[in-house]
N, C-alpha and C positions, 0 to 999 in steps of 0.2 A: 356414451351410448347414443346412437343414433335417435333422429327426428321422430324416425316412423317406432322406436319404441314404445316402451309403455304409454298407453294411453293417460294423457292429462286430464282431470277432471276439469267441469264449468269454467268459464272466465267468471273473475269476481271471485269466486271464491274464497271464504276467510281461512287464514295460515291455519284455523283449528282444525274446521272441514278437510282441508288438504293432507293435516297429519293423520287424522282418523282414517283416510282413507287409502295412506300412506301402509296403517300402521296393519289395516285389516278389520278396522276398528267402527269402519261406517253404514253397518246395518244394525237392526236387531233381535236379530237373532242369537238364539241362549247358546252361551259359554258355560262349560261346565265349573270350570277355575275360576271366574266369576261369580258365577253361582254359590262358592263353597266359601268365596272371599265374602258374600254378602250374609250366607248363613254366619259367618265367624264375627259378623260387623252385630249383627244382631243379637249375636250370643254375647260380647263385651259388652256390649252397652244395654241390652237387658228391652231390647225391643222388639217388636212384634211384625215390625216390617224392616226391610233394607234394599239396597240397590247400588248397584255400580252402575252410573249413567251417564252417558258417553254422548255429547250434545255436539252438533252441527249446525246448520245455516239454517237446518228446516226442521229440524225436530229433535227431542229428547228420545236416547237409545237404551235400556234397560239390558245390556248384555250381562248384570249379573244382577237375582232375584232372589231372595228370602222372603216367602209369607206361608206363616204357619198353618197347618192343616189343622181341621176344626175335627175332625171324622177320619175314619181308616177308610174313607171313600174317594180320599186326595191324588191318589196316585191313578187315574182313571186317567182314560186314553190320551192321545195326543187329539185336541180338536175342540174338547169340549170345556165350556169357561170355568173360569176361578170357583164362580158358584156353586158349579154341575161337580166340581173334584172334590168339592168339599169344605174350601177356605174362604174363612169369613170376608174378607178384605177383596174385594172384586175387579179386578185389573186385568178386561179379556186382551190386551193386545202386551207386547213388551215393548211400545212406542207411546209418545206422548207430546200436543202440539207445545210450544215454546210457550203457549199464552197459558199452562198448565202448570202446577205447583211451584216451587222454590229454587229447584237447583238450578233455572237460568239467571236468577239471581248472583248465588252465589259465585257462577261462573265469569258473571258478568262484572262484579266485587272482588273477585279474584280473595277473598275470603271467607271464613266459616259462617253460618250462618243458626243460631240456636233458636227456635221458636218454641216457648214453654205453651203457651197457648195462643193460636194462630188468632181467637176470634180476639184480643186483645189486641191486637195490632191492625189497624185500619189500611191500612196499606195493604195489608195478605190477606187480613177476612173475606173478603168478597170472591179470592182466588176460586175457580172452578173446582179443584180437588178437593174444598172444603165439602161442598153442597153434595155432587158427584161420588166423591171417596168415603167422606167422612172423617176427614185425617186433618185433625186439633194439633197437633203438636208434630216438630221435625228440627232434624240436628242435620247439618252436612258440611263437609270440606271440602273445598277446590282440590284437580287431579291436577298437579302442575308437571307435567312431564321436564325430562335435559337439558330440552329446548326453552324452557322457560314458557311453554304454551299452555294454559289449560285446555283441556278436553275434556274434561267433564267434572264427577262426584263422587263420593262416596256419601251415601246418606241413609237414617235412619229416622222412620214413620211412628206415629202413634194417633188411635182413634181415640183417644183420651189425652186429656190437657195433664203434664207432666213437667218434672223441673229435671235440669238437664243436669246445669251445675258445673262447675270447672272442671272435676273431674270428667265427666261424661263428653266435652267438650276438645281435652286433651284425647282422651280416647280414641275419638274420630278424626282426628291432626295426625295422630297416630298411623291408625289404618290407611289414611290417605296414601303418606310418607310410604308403607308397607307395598300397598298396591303399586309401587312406582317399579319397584324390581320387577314385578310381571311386565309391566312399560316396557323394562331395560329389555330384556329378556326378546319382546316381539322386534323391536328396533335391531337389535344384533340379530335375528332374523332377518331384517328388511335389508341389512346391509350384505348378507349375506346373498339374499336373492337378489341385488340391484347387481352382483358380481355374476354370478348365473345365467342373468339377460345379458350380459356388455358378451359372454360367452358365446350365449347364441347368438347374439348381432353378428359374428361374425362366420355363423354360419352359411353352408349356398343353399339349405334347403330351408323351406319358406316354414316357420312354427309359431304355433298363434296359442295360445294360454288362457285359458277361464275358467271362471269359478263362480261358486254361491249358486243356491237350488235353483237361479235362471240361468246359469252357467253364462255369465257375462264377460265379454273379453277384458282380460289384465293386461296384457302385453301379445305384442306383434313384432318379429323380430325385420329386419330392416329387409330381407331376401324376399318376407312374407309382402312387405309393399311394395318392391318390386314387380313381385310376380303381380299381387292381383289388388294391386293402388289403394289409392287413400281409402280408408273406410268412409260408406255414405253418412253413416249417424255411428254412435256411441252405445252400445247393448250387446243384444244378444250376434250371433254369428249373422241371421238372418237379415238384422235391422243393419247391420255394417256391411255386410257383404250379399248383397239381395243374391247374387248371381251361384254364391257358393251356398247360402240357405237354400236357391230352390234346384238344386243339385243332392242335397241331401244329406251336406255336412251337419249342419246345425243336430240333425235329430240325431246321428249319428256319434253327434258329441252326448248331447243327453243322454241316449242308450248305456256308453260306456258309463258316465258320471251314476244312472240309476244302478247299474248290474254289478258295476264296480271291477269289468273285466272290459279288456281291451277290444274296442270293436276296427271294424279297416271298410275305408268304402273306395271303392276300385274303379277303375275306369271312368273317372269324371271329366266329363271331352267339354271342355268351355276352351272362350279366347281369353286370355291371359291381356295382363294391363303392361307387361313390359316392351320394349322399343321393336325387339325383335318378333315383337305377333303378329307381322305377318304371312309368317309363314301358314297359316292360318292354326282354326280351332286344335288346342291342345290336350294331351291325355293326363290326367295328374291321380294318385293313389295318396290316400290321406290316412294313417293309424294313429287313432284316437287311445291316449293311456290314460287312465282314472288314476288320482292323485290323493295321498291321504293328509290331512293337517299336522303338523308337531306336535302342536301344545293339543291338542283333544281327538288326536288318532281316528277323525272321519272322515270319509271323500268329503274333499272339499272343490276340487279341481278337475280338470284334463288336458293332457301336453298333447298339441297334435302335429304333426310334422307331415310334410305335403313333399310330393315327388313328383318330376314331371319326368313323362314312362313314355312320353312320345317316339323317341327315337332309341329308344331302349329297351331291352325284354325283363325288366326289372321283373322280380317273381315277390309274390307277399310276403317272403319267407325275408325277400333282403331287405324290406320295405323295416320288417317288424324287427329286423338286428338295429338297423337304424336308430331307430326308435329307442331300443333299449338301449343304445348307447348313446344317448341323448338324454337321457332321464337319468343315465346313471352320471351324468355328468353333474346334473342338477341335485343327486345324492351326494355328488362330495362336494357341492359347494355351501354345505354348512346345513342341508334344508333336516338334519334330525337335529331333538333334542340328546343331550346326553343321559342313556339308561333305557332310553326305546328304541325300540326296532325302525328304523327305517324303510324296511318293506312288508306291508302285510299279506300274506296272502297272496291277490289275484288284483291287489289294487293299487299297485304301483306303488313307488316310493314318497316317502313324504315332504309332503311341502309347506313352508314356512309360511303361519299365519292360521 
């Protein structure tokens, strides 16, 4: 795969941060599979809190959450905190800084960690989460992925001092071990989309890839730096490509990503960054397709494929076969699960991660 493909994260970066990021792994935002993994963590070992949490350079990531509802008022909207829904245990964000509870410990030990009662141990008593949470007691196990990297935990909270107990212990060795098939699972995705890009790299038409609610670029195929050079910064379309954000790409990606249907923005006359621009200012037509995730069937994405129409009477119609056979390319290169649909609807086909 070429230079100008997918974009690298930070220099410095630790090999963990890189997998997470690798894996689809480095925000936190809730997973649903997660989610169900941490209810099921909770339900064995008979606790009241749980979390699959997914740690980086700069912070602990709670992509999967169990905390029980106190009231049949828990399932209130999206927006409003732990408190307002209902649950005793009050954690408004699914983020946490590293100077915060135990699992950076664990991560850092690269083993389990059982605390019957936190305030008995001087070393953790004074931790933030005591005062803040309230949470006396906690069990967790390193997530050691193939590679032999950890990326995170699997762990289980209590606001009361409790004995864990060998068995309780194994338990969470257990589910650690468990969650590592979801691991395998995103990796044979990841291998599967790195075969995807080396595809399009060798495309001639320029296609740029992002994802997550700020629709951030993933990958740029090598045509795509050609046409319109290095990117200025690392983000959104706008922050890398000032030239193509204030053309009107960028929103145009959001639109598709919110509506979940294909948007096209036509006639965008800029100078292009390849050798032959002088011929001067160029025409280019861009159709934006929304993308759905494997494992949790939502827009996650948008594949955009750029045409340059200057010397052509290309019509929208050829613009948008393109397209779809470009994305269908990215459908057989592994991007469903097996027993799902890989196309929903009006939102394109699904994408790995």
């Amino acid at each position: 795969m070429s230079t100008q493909g997918q974009f690298p994260g930070a220099s410095g970066e630790s090999a963990r941060t890189r997998r997470l990021r690798g894996l689809g792994l480095n925000d936190p935002s809730a997973d649903e599979a997660f989610d169900r993994f941490a209810h099921l963590a909770a339900s064995i070992t008979r606790a009241p809190i749980a979390m699959v949490n997914f740690i980086n350079d700069e912070r602990q990531m709670f992509r999967g959450l169990y905390i029980p509802p106190s009231s049949a008022d828990a399932a209130a909207e999206d927006g409003s905190s732990w408190a307002e829904r209902g649950i005793a245990f009050d954690l408004p964000t699914r983020e946490m800084p590293l100077s915060h509870g135990f699992c950076p410990h664990v991560v850092a030990q690269r083993s389990p960690l059982a605390l019957d009662d936190i305030l008995a141990y001087p070393r953790f008593a004074g931790n933030p989460v005591v005062d803040e949470l309230g949470v006396r007691a906690y069990l967790g196990a390193p997530l050691v992925d193939d590679t032999n990297t950890v990326i995170g935990t699997v762990c289980v909270l209590d606001r009361e001092p409790r004995q864990w107990g060998r068995e309780r212990l194994r338990d969470i060795q257990h589910l650690a071990e468990a969650l590592l098939s979801e691991i395998r699972l995103r990796d044979s995705l990841l291998a599967q989309r790195q075969e995807m890009f080396a595809a399009f790299d060798g495309s001639p038409y320029p296609i740029l890839l992002t994802e997550g609610p700020g629709q951030e670029i993933r990958y740029a195929n090598a045509q795509h730096a050609d046409t319109f050079g290095a990117p200025t910064a690392y983000g959104t379309i706008g922050a890398a490509y000032p030239q193509l954000g204030a053309a009107g790409l960028e929103q145009t990606v959001v639109e598709a990503y919110r509506t979940g249907r294909t948007a096209v923005l036509d006639n965008v006359r800029m100078q292009a960054a390849r050798p032959d621009a002088q011929r001067g200012r160029q025409v280019f037509s861009f159709t934006c397709t929304p993308l759905r995730a494997a494992l949790t069937g939502r827009i996650n994405g948008v594949l955009t494929v750029g045409m340059d129409i200057t010397a052509q009477s290309r019509t929208e119609e050829e613009l948008g076969t393109l397209a779809a056979l470009l994305v269908d390319r990215l459908q057989q290169s592994g991007g469903s699960v097996p027993g799902r649909s890989a196309i929903a609807g009006e939102a394109g086909p699904v994408l790995p991660g």
